[in-house]
N, C-alpha and C positions, 0 to 999 in steps of 0.2 A: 521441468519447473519444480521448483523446491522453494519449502518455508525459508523465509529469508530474502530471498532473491529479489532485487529492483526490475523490473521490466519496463520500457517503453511501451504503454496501450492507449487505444481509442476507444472514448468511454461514449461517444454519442451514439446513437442519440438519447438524450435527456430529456427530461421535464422537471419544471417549477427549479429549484436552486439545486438538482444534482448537481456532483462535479461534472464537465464535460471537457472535452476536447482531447488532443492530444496530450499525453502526461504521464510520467512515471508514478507507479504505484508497486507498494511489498507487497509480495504474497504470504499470508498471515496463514490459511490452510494447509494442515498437515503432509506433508512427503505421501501416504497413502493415498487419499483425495486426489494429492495433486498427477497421482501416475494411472489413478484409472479411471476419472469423471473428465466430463466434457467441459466442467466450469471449474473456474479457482476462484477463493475469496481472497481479493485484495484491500487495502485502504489506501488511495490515491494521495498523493503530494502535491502541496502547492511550494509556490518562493512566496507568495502572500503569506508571510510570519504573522500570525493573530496571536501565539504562547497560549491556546487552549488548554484549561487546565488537563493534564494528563496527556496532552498531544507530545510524543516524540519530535523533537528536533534536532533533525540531523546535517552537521556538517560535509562539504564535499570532501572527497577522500577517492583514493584509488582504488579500492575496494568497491566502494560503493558508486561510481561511475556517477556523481549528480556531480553539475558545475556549478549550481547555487545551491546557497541552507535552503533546506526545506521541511516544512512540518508535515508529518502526514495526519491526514485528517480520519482517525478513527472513528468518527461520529459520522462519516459518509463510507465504512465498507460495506461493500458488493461483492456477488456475486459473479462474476463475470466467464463468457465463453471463452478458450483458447484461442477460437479464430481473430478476437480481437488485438493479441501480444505480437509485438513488435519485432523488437528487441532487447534483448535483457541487457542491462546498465552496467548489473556487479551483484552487492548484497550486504547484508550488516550482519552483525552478529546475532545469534539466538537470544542473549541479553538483553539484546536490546528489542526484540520480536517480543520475549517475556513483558517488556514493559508494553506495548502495543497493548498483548492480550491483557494485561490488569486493566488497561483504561479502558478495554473494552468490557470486561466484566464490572466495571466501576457503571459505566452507561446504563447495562442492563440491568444492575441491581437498582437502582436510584430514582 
């Protein structure tokens, strides 16, 4: 599992408006993290296009294995276990992971 990467995971069980269900989400956590901890921090994706400000929207592409746009929702990453990934999808580029982490350090500063 590497930063970048899409994976197919099940994010339940939830409470109150977490993301849940079945769903692709990036992994946002560093190549270190992700080869020796039990958890990876992802930010899940929906096809529910809201254009949050600073949310990445991503087209489908062969790379990236999604069959709809999707936006991922930076304002809902987790932490999540390995036992819960799937299948990995494909992955985007670190450019575009860079912009992830801005929106993400855009949320914590604000």
């Amino acid at each position: 599992m590497k930063q970048g990467e899409i994976w197919e995971l099940y994010l339940n069980p939830t409470k109150g408006s977490e993301q849940s269900g079945r769903r692709p989400a990036v992994i946002i956590s560093g190549d270190m993290l992700n080869k020796y901890l039990q958890v990876v921090i992802v930010c899940p994706l929906t096809t529910s296009i809201k254009n949050y400000k600073g949310n990445l929207i991503i087209k489908p592409n062969e790379n990236n294995g999604l069959i709809k746009t999707s936006e991922v929702l930076t304002f809902h990453v987790r932490s999540v276990s390995k036992t819960r990934f799937d299948k990995k999808l494909g992955s985007i580029p670190l450019k575009d992971v860079e912009i992830i982490k801005k929106t993400l350090n855009d949320i914590l500063k604000y």
